[in-house]
C-alpha positions, 0 to 999 in steps of 0.5 A: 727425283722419284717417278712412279708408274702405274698403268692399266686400272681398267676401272668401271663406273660400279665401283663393286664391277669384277675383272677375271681375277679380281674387282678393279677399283679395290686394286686401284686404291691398294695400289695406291695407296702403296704409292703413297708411301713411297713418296713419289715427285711424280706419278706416271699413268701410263693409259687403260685407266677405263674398261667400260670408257664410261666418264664416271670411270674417269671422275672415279680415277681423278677423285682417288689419284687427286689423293696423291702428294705429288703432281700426276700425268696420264696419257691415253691407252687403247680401251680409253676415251681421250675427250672424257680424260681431258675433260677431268684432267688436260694431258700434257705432253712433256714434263721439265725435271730440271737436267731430265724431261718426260715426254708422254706419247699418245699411241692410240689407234681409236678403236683399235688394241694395237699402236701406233705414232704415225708420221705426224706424232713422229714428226712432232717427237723428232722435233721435240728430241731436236730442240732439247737434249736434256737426258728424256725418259718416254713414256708410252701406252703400247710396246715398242718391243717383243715382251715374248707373248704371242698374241700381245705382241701382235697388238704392240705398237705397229711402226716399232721401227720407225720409232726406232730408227728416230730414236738412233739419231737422239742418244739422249733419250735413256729409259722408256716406260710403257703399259698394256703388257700387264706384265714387268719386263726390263732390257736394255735395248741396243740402239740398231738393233730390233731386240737387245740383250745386254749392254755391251761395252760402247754401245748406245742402249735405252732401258726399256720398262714395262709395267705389272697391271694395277688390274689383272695380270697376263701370263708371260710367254702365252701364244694366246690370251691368259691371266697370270692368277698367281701374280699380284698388282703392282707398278714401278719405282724410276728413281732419276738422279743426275751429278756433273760428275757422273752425268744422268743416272737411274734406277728401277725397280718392280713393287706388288701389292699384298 
């Protein structure tokens, strides 16, 4: 089972409107038409699909990711407008994959850059991971870690902890995917722990993934807001297996475009 992601178009009703380092819309559908070809069975978009938050962006987004020879799921990130979203295409919130599920997480604070679940998604989320212990992949818009910018890392998602502390009691849970970061990041996150570093030998870990911008890119490492010019759009290939001999298994990987 190939899952793709894509994350943070950020696109406006002009198809011919410029970003700081580039025109969105033409990034959008060289990214996917990049996907397209790595004949995904299903295509994660992990939130900022609109900068202007304008309907028409949406109707754009729909028209092109329609295009797609596999089913698509997004879910909401801190620059969208859910109702004009759902009104194009309903969101969902979990997706079967036989021995894997996906969950997709709403981290939306309306009006807000940061995230957060709050008591009642993250009461709806303990009894999602109660009620089936199938290996899940989590799909999110905010951080749920340090990505070791400054400055975004103060607008991740706000109760990191809690959202942790939850996760502890459910090993099943094994990847998360999130956005907003604009930026690739990968590390296995040790359950207990606020950061992990590497997978030690018995400990529970969940791979955390973020995802290149299909718009601009951000510097890592930045104390303040900066565009990494030299880096390229891309998105992220979750390729998911599972065999009763070896259990459930995964790989990952980063592709950019030309």
């Amino acid at each position: 089972m190939r899952v793709v992601q894509i994350t943070d178009a950020h696109l406006y009703a002009d198809i011919e409107a410029r970003s700081r380092a580039g025109i969105p819309w033409r990034q959008f559908q060289q990214v996917l038409n990049a996907v397209v070809a790595e004949k995904p069975d299903i295509v994660l978009f992990t939130g900022d699909i609109s900068q202007d938050e304008s309907a028409a962006s949406y109707a754009l987004a729909v028209q092109a990711l329609e295009q797609l020879p596999c089913p698509w799921y997004w879910l909401p990130g801190n620059h969208d407008q859910p109702e004009f979203m759902a009104a194009e295409r309903p969101m969902v919130e979990q997706v079967d994959l036989d021995s894997w599920r996906i969950l997709l997480l709403n981290t939306q604070v309306e009006g807000k850059p940061h995230g957060e679940l709050g008591s009642e998604r993250l009461a709806k989320l303990a009894e999602q991971l109660e009620n089936d212990d199938r290996t899940t992949l989590i799909a999110m818009h905010h951080p749920p870690v340090d990505v070791g910018a400054v400055w975004m890392d103060a607008i991740g998602l706000q109760d990191r902890d809690a959202f942790w502390q939850l996760l502890s009691k459910h090993p099943h849970v094994k990847i998360i995917l999130f956005g907003h970061a604009h930026q690739a990041y990968a590390e296995h996150h040790i359950l207990g722990t606020g950061r992990g570093t590497g997978r030690g030998i018995g400990e529970a870990t969940i791979d955390v993934y973020g995802c290149p911008a299909m718009a601009d890119q951000f510097l890592p490492g930045a104390e303040q807001f900066a565009i990494d010019e030299a880096s390229r759009p891309g998105y992220r290939v979750i390729d998911l297996a599972y065999s009763d001999a070896q259990g459930s298994e995964w790989q990952s990987w980063i592709e950019r475009i030309d």
